[in-house]
N, C-alpha and C positions, 0 to 999 in steps of 0.2 A: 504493500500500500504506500510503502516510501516513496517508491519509485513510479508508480502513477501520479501522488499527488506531484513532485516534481517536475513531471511530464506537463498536467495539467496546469503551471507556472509557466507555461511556455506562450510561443506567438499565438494566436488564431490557429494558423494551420497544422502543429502542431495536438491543439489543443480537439481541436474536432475529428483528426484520424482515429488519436486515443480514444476518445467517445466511442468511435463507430466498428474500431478494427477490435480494442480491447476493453471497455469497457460496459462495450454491448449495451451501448445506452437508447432511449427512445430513439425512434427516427426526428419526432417534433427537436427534439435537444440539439438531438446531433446537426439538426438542418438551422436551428439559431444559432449554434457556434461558427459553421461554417458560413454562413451569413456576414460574420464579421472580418472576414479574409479580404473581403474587396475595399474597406473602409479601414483597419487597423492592423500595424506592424509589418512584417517583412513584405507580401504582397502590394501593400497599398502605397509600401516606400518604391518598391517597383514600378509602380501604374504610372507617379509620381514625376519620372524619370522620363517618359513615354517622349517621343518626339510626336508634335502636332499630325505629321502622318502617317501614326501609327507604330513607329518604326523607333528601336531605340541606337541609339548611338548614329544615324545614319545609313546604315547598314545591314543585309540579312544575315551572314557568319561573321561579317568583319565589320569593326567601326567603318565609319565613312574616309576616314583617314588615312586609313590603310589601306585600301582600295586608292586613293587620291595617290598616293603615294608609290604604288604600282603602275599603274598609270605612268607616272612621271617617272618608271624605270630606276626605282630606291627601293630596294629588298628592306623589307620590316625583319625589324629585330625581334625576333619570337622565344630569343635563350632563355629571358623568365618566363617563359611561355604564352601561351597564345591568350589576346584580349576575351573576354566573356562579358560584354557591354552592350551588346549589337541585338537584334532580334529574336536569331535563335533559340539562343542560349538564354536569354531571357523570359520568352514564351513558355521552355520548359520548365524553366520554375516556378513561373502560375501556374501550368499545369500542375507542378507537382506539389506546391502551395493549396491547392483544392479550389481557385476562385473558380466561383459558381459559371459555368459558359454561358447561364440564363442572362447574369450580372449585367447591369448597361456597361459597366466597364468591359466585359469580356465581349459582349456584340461588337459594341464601339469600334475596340481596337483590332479585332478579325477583319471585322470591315475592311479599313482603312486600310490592315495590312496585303489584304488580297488586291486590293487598288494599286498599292501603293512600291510593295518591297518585290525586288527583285533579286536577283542570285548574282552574285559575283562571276562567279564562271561563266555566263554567256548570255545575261538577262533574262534569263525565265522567270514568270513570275513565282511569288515563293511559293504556294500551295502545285503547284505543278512537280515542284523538285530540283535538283542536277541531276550530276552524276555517281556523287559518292552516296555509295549507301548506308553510311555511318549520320551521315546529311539529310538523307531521306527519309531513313528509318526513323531519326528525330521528328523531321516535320510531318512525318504520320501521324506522329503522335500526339501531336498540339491539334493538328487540323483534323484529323476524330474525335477527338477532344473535346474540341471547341466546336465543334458540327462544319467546318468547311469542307465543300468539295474535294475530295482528294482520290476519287476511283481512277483518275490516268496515273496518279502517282502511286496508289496499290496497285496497280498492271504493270507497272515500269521494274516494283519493286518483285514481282512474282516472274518475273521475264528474267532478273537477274540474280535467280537463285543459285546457287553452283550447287555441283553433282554430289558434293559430299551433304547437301542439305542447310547450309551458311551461308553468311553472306562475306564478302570483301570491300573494301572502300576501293583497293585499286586490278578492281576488275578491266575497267577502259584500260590498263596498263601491262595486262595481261596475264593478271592474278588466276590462279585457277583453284587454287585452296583458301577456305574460309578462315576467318578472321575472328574470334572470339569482340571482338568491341562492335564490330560491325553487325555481326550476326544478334549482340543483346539489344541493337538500337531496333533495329527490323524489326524480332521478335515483341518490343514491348509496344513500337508501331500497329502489328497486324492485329496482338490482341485487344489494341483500345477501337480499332476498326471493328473489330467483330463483336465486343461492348456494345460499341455504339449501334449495333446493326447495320453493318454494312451491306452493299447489296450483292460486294462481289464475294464467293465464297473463297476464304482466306483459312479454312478451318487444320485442310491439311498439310497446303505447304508451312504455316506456322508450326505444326507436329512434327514438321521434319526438321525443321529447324532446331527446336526443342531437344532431339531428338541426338545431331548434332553436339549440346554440351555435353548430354545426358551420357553418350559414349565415352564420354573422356571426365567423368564424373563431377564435372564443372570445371575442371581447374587443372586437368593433367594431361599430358599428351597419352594421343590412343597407342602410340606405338610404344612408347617405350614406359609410360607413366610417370615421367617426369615434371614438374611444374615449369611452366615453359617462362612467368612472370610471376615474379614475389609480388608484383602490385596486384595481381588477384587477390593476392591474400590479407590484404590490408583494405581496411573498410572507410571507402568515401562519402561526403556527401558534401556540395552534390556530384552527381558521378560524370557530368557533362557526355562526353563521348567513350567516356571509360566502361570498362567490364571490373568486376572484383564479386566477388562468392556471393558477397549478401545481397547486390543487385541481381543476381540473377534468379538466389532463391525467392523474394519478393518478387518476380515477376512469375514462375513456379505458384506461389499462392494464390496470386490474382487471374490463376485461369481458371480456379475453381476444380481443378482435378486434385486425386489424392495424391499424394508424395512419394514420388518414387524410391526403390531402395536403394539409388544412385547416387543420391541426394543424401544420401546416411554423412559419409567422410564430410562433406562441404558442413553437412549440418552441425557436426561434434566441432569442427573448427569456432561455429559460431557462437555452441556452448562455451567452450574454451574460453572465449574472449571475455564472457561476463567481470564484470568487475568483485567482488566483495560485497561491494554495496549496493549492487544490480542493475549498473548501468555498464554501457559500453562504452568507448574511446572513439572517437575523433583520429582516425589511423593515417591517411594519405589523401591531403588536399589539395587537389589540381591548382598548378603555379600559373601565374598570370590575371592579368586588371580586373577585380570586380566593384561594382557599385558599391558595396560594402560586405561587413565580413555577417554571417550566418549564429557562428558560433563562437566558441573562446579559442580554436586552437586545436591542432595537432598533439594528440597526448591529455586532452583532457574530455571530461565526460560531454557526449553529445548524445541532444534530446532524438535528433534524428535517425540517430545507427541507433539509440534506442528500443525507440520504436517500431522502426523495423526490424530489427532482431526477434523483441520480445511478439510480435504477428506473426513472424516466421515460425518460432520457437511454436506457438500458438498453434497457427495450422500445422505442423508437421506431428506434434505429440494428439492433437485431435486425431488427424487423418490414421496415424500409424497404431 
């Protein structure tokens, strides 16, 4: 109960998952807390930020600068990593903030954005896509989400599935083996599509994909069973374009099947990490410019690995 109330000291969006994933509270409760996502704390310091159309920083993956600067044949400095200011990146964390899509903010700015932002790579408009499917699979997810058209950019993404059942960002380059970052962006894409009632059926190449970690038990190569990346095993948030264990189990919960026996090792890691006190850490924070910080820090208790763990924990000791 420590560790709810806690929880429940948190932002809005924060404050209303708990409601609904762990606390199993009324729906009326849970639908007034998430109410206040579009009007108070991290979300609504986001909306805030909005450019007049619709667009934040300029930009749909990159500020407008960046792009400006490309242009005029000057290579961006990306060594502290890549800016997170621009639209993308932004959108996803309303989305994963919970603001309502009903929201006049969240119409508003879908709006504007399908008017308005276009793609660095060759001007498509953003709910259409590129060509990375790291990029795409994101904006699946916002534009199901938020209810915009996005059936040419489900067909684009089911066109570029690869044989082993995953996806790759550098398929146009001649990738032929999948990608664990690429494949969890897709994956969390098809299933907010198929949430939402999409009309294209997406039911089983998302299985296959699935299917895909599920062989290498989220975190290990099929051949040899080696961890191919420590930063799987280190838990983010938020996870931008990254893969790591607990993002993938939290996406495993939210299809609403039972919990494979595949998922056992990934799961005992996430035991493991519990604190003492019952919360988790704050492990591996993607480098590079954000609006502001989230939480306290690398190394200290974060409400959102939290959360997500103790859901995960949740569904997997239900299911099994």
């Amino acid at each position: 109960m420590e560790v709810m109330d806690w929880l429940l000291e948190g932002d809005p969006a924060i404050r209303w998952q708990v409601l609904r994933d762990l606390a199993r509270a009324p729906a009326e409760q849970v639908a007034a807390e998430r109410a206040q996502v579009e009007d108070e704390g991290w979300a609504a310091r986001l909306l805030a930020l909005r450019d007049p159309d619709g667009q934040w920083d300029g930009g749909a993956c990159f500020p407008r600068r960046i792009t400006d600067d490309w242009r005029a044949g000057i290579e961006p400095d990306f060594s502290d990593g890549q800016p997170w200011t621009s639209t993308l990146p932004t959108l996803m964390l309303l989305r994963d903030l919970g603001l309502d899509p009903a929201s006049t903010a969240a119409r508003e700015t879908i709006s504007l954005v399908a008017a308005n932002c276009r793609w660095e790579h060759d001007g498509q408009a953003f709910f259409d896509g590129e060509v990375e499917a790291c990029i795409n699979g994101r904006t699946l997810s916002i534009g199901a989400y938020f209810g915009a058209d996005v059936d040419g950019l489900v067909t684009n993404l089911l066109e570029a599935q690869l044989e082993d059942g995953g996806w790759n960002c550098w398929t146009e380059h001649g990738a032929t083996v999948s990608s664990f970052d690429s494949t969890i962006c897709v994956l969390e894409g098809l299933l907010e599509y198929e949430l939402a009632g999409g009309g294209i059926p997406v039911g089983t190449p998302r299985r296959r994909g699935e299917e895909y970690l599920l062989q290498r038990q989220l975190f290990r190569r099929r051949s040899t069973g080696q961890v191919p990346a420590e930063r799987w095993l280190l838990f983010s948030w938020p996870p931008r374009w990254h893969y790591d264990v607990l993002r993938a189990l939290d996406h495993f919960r939210r299809t609403g099947d039972a919990p494979d026996g595949r998922t056992a090792e990934a799961m005992q890691l996430v035991r493991d990490k519990q604190q003492p006190e019952g919360t988790w850490l704050l492990e591996n924070t993607h480098p590079g410019e954000t609006q502001f910080d989230f939480e306290d820090g690398d190394g200290f208790p974060s409400r959102w690995n939290t959360l997500r763990a103790l859901r995960v924990l949740d569904w997997y000791d239900r299911g099994r």
